[in-house]
N, C-alpha and C positions, 0 to 999 in steps of 0.2 A: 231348304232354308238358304237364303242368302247371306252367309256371315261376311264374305266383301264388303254387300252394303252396310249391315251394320256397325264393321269397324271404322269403315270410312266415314257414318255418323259420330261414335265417340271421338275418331279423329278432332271433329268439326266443333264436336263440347269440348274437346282438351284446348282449341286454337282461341275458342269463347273464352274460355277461363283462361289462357293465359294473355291475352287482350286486356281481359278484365284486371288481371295480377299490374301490370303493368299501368295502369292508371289507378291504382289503388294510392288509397291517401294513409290510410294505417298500417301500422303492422302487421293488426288483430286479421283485417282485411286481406294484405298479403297471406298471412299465415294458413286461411279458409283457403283462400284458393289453390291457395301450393298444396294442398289434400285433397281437392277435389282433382287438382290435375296430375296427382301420385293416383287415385283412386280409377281418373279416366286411362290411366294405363295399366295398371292391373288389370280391367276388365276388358282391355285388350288384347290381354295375356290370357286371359279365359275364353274369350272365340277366335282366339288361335291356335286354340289348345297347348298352348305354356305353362300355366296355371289353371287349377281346379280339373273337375273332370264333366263326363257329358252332361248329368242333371242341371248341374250349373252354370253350364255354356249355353244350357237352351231356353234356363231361367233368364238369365242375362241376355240372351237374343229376344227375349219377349221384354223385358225391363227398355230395350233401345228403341224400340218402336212401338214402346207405348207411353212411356213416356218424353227421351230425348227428341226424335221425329219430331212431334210438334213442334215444340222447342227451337229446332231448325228450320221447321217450315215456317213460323213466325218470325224467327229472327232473317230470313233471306226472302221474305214473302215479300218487300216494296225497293228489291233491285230491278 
């Protein structure tokens, strides 16, 4: 398994949300994102093995590239 690339995807979802936090026009809106970009570093701490242990780290290796991935490749697919 490659967890490199996968951290360097959630990397690219935490840079997404905080892009987005940043142009946020609420608070409620700020608020979401500030948890989703505490949450995309948690699970950074899980395929580095910082936090949780192996079932978890391989759940979460399958959760980045099967959901996030796309995500990235839509969002950088018309550079």
């Amino acid at each position: 398994m490659n967890y490199d690339l996968a951290i360097e995807i959630i990397n690219l979802m935490r840079m997404l949300a905080s892009k987005q936090k940043d142009k946020a026009t609420t608070e409620e809106e700020r608020k979401t994102l500030e948890e989703k970009i505490d949450m995309y570093c948690y699970e950074e701490g899980v395929l580095t093995g910082r936090n949780g242990n192996e079932k978890a780290r391989a759940s979460l290796y399958d959760k980045v590239f099967r959901l996030y991935s796309p995500i990235i490749k839509a969002t950088y697919a018309n550079l």
